[in-house]
N, C-alpha and C positions, 0 to 999 in steps of 0.2 A: 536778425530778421525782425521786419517790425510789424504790428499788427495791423492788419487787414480788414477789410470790409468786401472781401471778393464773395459771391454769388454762393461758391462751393466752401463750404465753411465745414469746420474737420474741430475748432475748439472755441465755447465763448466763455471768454473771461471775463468775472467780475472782482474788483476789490470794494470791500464794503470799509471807507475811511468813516472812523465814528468824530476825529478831531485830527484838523491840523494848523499852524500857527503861523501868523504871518502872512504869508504871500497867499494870491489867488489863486495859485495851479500849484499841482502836486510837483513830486519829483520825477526822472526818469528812472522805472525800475527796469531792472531786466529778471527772465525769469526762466528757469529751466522745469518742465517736467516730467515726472520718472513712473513708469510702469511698473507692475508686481514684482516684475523680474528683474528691474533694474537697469531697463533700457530707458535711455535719455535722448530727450528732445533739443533739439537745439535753442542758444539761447533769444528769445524774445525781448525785443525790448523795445515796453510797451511806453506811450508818451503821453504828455499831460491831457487830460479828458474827464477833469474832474466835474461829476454838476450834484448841483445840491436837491435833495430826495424831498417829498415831504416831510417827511419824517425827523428831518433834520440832518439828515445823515449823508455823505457823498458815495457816489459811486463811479467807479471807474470800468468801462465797458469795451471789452477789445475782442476781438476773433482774429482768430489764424488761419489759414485756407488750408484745405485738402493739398497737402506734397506727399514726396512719395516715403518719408522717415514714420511716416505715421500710417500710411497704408500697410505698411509690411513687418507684423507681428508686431508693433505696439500697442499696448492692452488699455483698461481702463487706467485713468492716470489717479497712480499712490502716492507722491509724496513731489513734494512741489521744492525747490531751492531758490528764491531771488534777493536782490541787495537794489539798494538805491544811489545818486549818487547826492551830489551835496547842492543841486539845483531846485527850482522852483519855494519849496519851506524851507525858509528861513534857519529856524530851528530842526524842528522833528514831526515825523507824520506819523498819527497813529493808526495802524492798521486792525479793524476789528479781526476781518478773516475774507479770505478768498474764495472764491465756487466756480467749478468751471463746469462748464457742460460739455459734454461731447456730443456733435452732432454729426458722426460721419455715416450713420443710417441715413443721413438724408431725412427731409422733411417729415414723411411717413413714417421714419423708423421710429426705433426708442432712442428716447435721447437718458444719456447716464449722466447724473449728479455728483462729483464729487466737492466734499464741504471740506477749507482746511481753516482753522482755529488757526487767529494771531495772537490779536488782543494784545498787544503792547505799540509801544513807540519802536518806529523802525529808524534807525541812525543810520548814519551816511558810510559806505565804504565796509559794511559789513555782511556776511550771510545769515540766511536765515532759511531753518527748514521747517515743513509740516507736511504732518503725513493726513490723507483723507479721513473724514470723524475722526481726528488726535483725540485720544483718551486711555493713558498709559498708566498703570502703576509701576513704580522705581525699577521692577526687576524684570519689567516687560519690554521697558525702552525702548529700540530699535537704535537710537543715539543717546545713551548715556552721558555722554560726555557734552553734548551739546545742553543736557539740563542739569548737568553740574552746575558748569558755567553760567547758565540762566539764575539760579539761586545763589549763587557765588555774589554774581552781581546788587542780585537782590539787598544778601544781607550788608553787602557794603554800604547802601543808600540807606539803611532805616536806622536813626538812634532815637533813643526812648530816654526819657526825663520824669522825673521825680517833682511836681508845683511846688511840695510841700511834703514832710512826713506823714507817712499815713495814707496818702492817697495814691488813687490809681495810677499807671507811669500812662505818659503822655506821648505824644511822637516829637520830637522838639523842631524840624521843619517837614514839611511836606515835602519829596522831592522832587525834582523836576519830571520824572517821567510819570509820578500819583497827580500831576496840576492840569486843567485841560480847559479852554477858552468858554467853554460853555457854566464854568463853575460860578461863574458872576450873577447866577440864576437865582443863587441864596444871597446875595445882597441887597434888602428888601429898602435899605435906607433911601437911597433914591428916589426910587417911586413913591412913598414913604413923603416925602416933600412935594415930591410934586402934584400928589393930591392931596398936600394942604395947602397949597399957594392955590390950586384950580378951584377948587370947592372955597375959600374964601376961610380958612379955617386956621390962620396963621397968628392972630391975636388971641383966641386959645389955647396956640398951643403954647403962647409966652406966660399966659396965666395962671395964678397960684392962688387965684379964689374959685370957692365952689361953691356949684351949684345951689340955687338958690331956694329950689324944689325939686319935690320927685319927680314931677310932672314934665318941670322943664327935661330933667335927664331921661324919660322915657320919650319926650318929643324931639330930642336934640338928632336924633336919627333920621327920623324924616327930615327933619328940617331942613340937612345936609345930605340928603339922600346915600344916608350909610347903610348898607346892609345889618339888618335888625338881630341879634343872634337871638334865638327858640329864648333865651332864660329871661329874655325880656318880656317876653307874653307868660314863660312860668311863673315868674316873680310876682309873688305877691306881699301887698303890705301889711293882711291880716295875717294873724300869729297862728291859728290853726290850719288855715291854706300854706305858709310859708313852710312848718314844720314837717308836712309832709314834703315837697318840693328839699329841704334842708336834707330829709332822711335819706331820699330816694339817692344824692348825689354823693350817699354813703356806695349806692350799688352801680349807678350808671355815669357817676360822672368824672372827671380827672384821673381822680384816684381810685379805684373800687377795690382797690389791695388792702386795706386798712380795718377795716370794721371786722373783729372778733368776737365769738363767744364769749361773753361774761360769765365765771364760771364761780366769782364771789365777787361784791364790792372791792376792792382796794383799801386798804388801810387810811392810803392818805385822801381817799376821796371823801369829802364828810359830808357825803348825802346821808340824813335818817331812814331807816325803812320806812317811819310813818309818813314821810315826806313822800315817797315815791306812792304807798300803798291805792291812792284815788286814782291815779292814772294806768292801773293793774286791770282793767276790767273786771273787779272781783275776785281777782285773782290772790294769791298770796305770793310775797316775795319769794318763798324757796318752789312753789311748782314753777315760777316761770322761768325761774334756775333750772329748775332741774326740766321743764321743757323747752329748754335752748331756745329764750324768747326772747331774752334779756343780751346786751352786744353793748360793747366798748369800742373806743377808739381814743390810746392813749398817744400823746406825743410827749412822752416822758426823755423822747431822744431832745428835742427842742431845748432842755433847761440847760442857760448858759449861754446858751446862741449870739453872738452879738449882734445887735441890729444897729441901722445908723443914727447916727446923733439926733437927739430932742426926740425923738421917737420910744415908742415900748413895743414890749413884741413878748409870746406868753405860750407857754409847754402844756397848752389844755390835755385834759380830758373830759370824754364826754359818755351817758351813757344814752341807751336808746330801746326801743320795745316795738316789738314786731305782734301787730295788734291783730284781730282777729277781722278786719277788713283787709287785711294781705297787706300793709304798710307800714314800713317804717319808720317811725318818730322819736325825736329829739327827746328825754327825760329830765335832764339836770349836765350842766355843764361848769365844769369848776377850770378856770383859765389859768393856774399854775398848778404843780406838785406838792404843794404844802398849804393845806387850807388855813385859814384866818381873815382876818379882817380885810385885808388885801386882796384878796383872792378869796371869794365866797362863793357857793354852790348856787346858781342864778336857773331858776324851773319857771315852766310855762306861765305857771302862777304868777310868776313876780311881774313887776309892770310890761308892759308893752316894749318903753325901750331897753330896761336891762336886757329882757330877753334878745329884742333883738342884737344888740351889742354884744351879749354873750357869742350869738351865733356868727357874726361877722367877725369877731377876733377868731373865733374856734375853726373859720373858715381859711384865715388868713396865713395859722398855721399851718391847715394843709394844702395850700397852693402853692407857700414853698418849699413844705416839702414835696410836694410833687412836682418841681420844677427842678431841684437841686438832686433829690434820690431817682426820680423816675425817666427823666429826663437826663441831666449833665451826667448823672453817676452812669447810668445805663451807656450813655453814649460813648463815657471814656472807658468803661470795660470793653465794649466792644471793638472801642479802636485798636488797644492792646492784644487782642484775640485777633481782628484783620493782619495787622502788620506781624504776627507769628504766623500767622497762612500763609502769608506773602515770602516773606523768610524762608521756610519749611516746605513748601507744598507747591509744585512746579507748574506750570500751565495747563498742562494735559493730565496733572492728576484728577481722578474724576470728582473727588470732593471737594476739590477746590474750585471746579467745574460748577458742579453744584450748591456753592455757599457762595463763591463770589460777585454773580447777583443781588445778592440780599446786599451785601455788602458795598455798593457800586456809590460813589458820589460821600460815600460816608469820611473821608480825611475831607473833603470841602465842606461838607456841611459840620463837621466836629472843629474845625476853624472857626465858622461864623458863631458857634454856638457859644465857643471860649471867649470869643473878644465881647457878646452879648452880655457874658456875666463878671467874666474879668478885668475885663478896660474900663475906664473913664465913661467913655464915649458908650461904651454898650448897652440899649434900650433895656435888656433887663436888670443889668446893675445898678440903673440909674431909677427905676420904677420899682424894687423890691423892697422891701422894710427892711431886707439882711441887708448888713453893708459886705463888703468883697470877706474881709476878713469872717461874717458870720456863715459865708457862702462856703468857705472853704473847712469852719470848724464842722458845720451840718454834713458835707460831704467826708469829712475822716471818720465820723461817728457813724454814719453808716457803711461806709465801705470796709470798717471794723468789724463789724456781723455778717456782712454778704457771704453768703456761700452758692454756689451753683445748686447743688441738687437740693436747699430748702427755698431760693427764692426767685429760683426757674421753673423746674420741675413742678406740674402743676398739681399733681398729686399731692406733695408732703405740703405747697405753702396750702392749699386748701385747708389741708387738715393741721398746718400750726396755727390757723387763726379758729379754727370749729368749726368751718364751714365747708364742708368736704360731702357730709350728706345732705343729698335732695332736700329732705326734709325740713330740715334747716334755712330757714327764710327761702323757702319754696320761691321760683320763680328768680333767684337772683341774677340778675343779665347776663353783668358779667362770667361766672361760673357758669352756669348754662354756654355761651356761646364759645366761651376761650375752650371748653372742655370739649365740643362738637369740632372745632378748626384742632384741635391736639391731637385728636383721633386721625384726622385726616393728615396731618402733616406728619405723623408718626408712621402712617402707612406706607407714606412715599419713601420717610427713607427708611423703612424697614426693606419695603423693594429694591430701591439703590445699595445698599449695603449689602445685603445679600449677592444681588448679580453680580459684585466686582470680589468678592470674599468670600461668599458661602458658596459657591458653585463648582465644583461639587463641593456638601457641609464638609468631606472629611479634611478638605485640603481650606480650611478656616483657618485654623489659628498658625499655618506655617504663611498663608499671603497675608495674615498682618504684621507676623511679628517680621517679616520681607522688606513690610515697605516701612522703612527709614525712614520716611518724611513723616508719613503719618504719625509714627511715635517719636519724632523727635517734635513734630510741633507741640505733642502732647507735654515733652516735658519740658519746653519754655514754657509751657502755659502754667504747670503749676509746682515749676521749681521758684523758691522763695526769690527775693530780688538782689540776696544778696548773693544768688548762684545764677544771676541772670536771667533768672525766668520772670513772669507777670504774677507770680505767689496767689493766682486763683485757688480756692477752694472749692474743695467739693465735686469735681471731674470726673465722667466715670472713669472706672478702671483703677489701680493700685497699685500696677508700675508698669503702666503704658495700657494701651489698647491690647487687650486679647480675646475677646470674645466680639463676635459682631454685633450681639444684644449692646453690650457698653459704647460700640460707632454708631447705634442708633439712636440710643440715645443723646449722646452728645450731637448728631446733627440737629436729631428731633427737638432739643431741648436749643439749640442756637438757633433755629429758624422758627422759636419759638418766641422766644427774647426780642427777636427783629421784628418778625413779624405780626403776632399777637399782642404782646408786652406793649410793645413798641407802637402800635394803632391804638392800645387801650387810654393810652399816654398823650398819642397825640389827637385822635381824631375830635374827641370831643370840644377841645381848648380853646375853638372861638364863640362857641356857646356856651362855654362857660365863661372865660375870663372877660367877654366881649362885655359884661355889663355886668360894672362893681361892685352895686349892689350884692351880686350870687355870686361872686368870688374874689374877692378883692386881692390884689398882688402889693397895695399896701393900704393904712388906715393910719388915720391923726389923732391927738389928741390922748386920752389918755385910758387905760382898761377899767371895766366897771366894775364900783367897788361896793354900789347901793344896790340892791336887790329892789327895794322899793323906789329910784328915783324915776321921775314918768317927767320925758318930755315929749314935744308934738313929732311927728314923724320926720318932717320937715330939719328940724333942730337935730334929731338922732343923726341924720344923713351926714353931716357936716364933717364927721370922722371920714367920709370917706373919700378917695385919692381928689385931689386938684384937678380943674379943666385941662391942665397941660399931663396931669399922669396918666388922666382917664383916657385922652385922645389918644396919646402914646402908644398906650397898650392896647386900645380898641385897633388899630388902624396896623398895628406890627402883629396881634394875633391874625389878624383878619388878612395880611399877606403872606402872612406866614401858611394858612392856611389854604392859599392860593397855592403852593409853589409845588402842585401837584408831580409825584413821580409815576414809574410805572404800575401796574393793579397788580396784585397779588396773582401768581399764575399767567401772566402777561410781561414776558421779560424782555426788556428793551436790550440787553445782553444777552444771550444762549454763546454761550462755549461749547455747550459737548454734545455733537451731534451722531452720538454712535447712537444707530436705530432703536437698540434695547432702552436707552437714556430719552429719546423723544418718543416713546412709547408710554414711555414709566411717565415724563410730564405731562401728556395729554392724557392720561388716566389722574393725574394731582389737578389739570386742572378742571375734567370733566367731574369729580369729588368737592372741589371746592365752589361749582355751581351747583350741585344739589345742596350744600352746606349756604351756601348764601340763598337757595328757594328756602330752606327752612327756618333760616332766622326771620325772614320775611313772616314767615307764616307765622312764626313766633311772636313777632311783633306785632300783627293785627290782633292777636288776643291781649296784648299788654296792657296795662293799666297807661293810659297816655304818659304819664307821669313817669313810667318805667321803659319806656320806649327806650331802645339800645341799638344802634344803626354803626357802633364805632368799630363791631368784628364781622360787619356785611363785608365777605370778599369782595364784594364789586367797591366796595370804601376803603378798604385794604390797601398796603402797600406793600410791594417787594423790599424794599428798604426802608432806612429811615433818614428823616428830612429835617430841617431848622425848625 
């Protein structure tokens, strides 16, 4: 029977195709649907009608007419069977999910919705079932056997690789059913050229001299009508304006994970106390110890790093003082881990350029590490945590419902990010001070310490670095906001967890230790790698999930990673790295070793990246920062459509607008200088991006 457009219409079907490849028209699917009781419609077979949404998305739109199989006790339609055949795509059609309506009330009546969850590629000459809102746990199934076979397959397609010892395992190809025509979305190089050949900007970018003033590099924007990033109007070239501006992007900017309580000097830092005492307000060294005034930021992980050739590169530390105008400022900055003549303690006091030289190295190390730990390391843990979901946790489990969102475009974008740092060719391997080799020692040394519950969970990193109470640099953005979206996000899946396991609480710990998937993703995740698993630390739970408090957290703490983490990381980066001045991704010449040497401003700048690095990286943040995905609470995917599940999200995302009115509100009382827009949900994203 094929579909119709008659007057009296009895079903409308839609399939929502998210990607399919090759040819212009879909294939011929055919399709049966099945009643509560198990009565069956005959088969449909519906033909090509694909058109494309705004949205981007196709949709296929067919009705069946009022006969007589459907008038005579066939009920709402549960569970849907259809196959395709090897016509129209080339390849493969991916189906997100189906909706049909029944309309056999007629115009007046009610019309019934049922939603059936695909979400995969659909191949030729096969069946395929879904039941209305699919969202099952393992031992509720209704077809067992048909999501064996789903994960079977799964774990056939995914193998995982080792770059190097020590670091996180990798996916070693993407397979064909994770690749989808729209992925070429993170390939920014293109466009990338083509607005330097349009803008007239192609013999800077061959050039390996710089800048001949400051002036010119603050006017080179306009002049090329480049979008200006905020740090170009923060920037300033006096030493008591820059300082604070320096301090502040301890709390709002790239990195705000860094900056700890200083709880004594360091041994090897050889600042004197008399040295520091003028810039105390009066103050004595041990009260402003002992009133958490006083804050570190060591890159002791840095020493050794290898950087690339004729270049230097330096494992600062720095300290700094939270003054009693609510600001924090720079005190003394020593650019290696063992003081001496090489490496001298460089303070406000000293000339003009040391200083500022001190802060542009000091700067230099943490843009890579916040490129390489906050970034690349984040992204490939979490690929290895996707592809054990993917493995483990079947289509209509509900948490994989709920996490695969977050999760959406992340093997495409963890591609572009690898070849960025690891290839030849890659804009940021080619623009960083580390060479590939010092990219890859930086990321073993930290994924060496990483644990889950100290550098997720936001509670304990708060309080490993001292800053966990209010009090404590009052007002600090970050902490402030990440803490308001942790509340909210811990809510929702305190909700989700509960409803699919605690309901009733007595029958808890028998529906987890039930479902199979759930605990076996758990123990790929953190059996060591020589048992197969991704050797994560720190997980909750002790040998497996058993309590629903430990599934909440572990959602709460991964869509926290994606979401929070992973905005704090990316949002700010073309305002900061956009102008090298206030962040430099690399610097010439050599580290300052005179405390006293004073050159013109002009002369200081010279260290810093070439017209072809600076455009590079001005022009790759700046689309990179274009390649917008969907908004936090705004899912371009929804898989689980059981009413209790789109209940619980439109209460996460009516939470996460009063949470974005408040930060708002937050922000018109901020010191401008402390302004923090990077954990506004409406700047948010569901996943993470290149």
């Amino acid at each position: 029977v094929m579909g119709s457009k008659s007057s009296k219409i009895a079903f409308e079907i839609c399939s929502v195709t998210s990607d399919y490849k090759v040819a212009d028209q879909g294939p011929m699917v055919t399709l049966h649907m099945y009643d509560k009781d198990g009565n069956l419609s005959p088969a449909f077979s519906l033909s090509n009608a694909f058109f494309q949404e705004e949205d981007g998305s196709v949709r296929d739109k067919f009705t069946i007419p009022q006969a007589s199989w459907c008038r005579k006790g066939f009920g709402k339609v549960h569970k849907i069977e259809f196959w395709r055949d090897a016509s129209g795509v080339e390849f493969d059609w991916f189906c997100e999910k189906v909706i049909i309506r029944d309309r056999r009330q007629g115009i007046g009546g009610k019309w019934l919705y049922s939603y059936f969850p695909v979400h995969r590629w659909i191949h030729p000459d096969r069946h395929y079932f879904s039941h209305d809102c699919e969202s099952f746990l393992p031992a509720d199934d209704p077809m067992p056997d048909e999501r064996i076979a789903e994960l079977t397959e799964r774990r056939n397609n995914f193998q995982l690789y080792q770059r190097g010892p020590g670091l996180p395992l990798e996916l070693q190809c993407v397979p064909a059913d994770e690749t989808f025509t729209f992925d070429n979305r993170w390939a920014i190089e293109k466009t990338k050229d083509e607005i330097i050949m349009s803008k007239g900007l192609d013999v800077h970018y061959s050039s390996v001299d710089h800048f001949a003033s400051f002036d010119d590099m603050v006017n080179y924007y306009r002049t090329y009508s480049i979008t200006e990033p905020l740090s170009v109007q923060r920037w300033s070239p006096m030493a008591q304006e820059h300082d604070i501006v320096f301090g502040a992007q301890r709390l709002r900017g790239c990195n705000p994970f860094a900056v700890r309580v200083c709880k004594a000097i360091p041994d090897n830092f050889g600042v004197a106390v008399e040295w520091l005492k003028p810039h105390l307000e009066g103050w004595t060294l041990q009260h402003i110890l002992d009133a958490r005034r006083l804050f570190i930021v060591d890159y002791a992980i840095m020493e050794g790093v290898e950087c690339k050739n004729g270049r230097q590169f330096c494992s600062p530390m720095a300290l700094f003082f939270w003054t009693e105008r609510l600001q924090l400022v720079p005190l003394a900055i020593q650019l290696n881990q063992t003081v001496g003549p090489a490496s001298p303690v460089i303070m406000p006091t000293d000339s003009p350029h040391a200083w500022l030289q001190a802060k542009l190295w000091f700067n230099l190390a943490d843009s890579c590490y916040h490129l390489v730990v906050h970034r690349l390391m984040h992204h490939l843990i979490l690929e290895g945590v996707y592809v054990a979901m993917r493995k483990n946790l079947a289509q209509s489990h509900p948490i994989y419902q709920a996490l695969a969102p977050h999760f959406q475009h992340l093997l495409a974008v963890n591609s572009r990010l690898k070849d960025w740092f690891f290839n030849d060719s890659g804009w940021i391997g080619q623009n960083m001070q580390l060479s590939r080799k010092g990219i890859r020692q930086l990321l073993k040394k930290a994924y060496k310490g990483w644990r889950f519950d100290q550098h997720v969970n936001i509670y304990r990193e708060l309080e490993s670095r001292g800053v966990y109470d209010s009090s404590v640099l009052p007002g600090y953005p970050y902490r402030e906001d990440a803490m308001l979206l942790h509340k909210v996000i811990n809510g929702y899946s305190d909700r989700l967890s509960r409803h699919y396991y605690a309901n009733p609480m007595e029958a808890m710990k028998r529906r987890l230790m039930e479902d199979i998937e759930l605990q076996a993703w758990w123990v790929e995740m953190t059996n060591p790698l020589e048992k197969g698993g991704l050797g994560l630390k720190g997980l909750p739970g002790k040998n497996g999930i058993q309590h629903v408090d430990e599934l909440v957290s572990l959602i709460t703490n991964f869509l926290f990673m994606i979401c929070v983490q992973g905005s704090a990381a990316w949002n700010p980066q073309f305002d900061e790295y956009g102008f090298a001045p206030n962040y430099p991704l690399a610097l010439h010449g050599c580290l300052p070793q005179d405390p006293a040497e004073d050159l013109a401003l002009d002369e200081s700048l010279q260290t810093l990246p070439c017209k072809r690095e600076f455009l590079d990286t001005l022009l790759s943040f700046r689309l990179c920062q274009r390649q917008r995905g969907s908004r936090l609470g705004e899912y371009e995917l929804q898989l689980n459509h059981d009413p209790a599940a789109v209940r619980m999200l439109q209460e996460f995302k009516e939470e996460l607008a009063a949470a974005s009115a408040s930060i708002k509100s937050r922000n018109s009382n901020r010191d401008p200088v402390y302004l923090y827009t990077a954990l506004d949900p409406e700047r948010m994203l569901n996943h993470l991006v290149v």
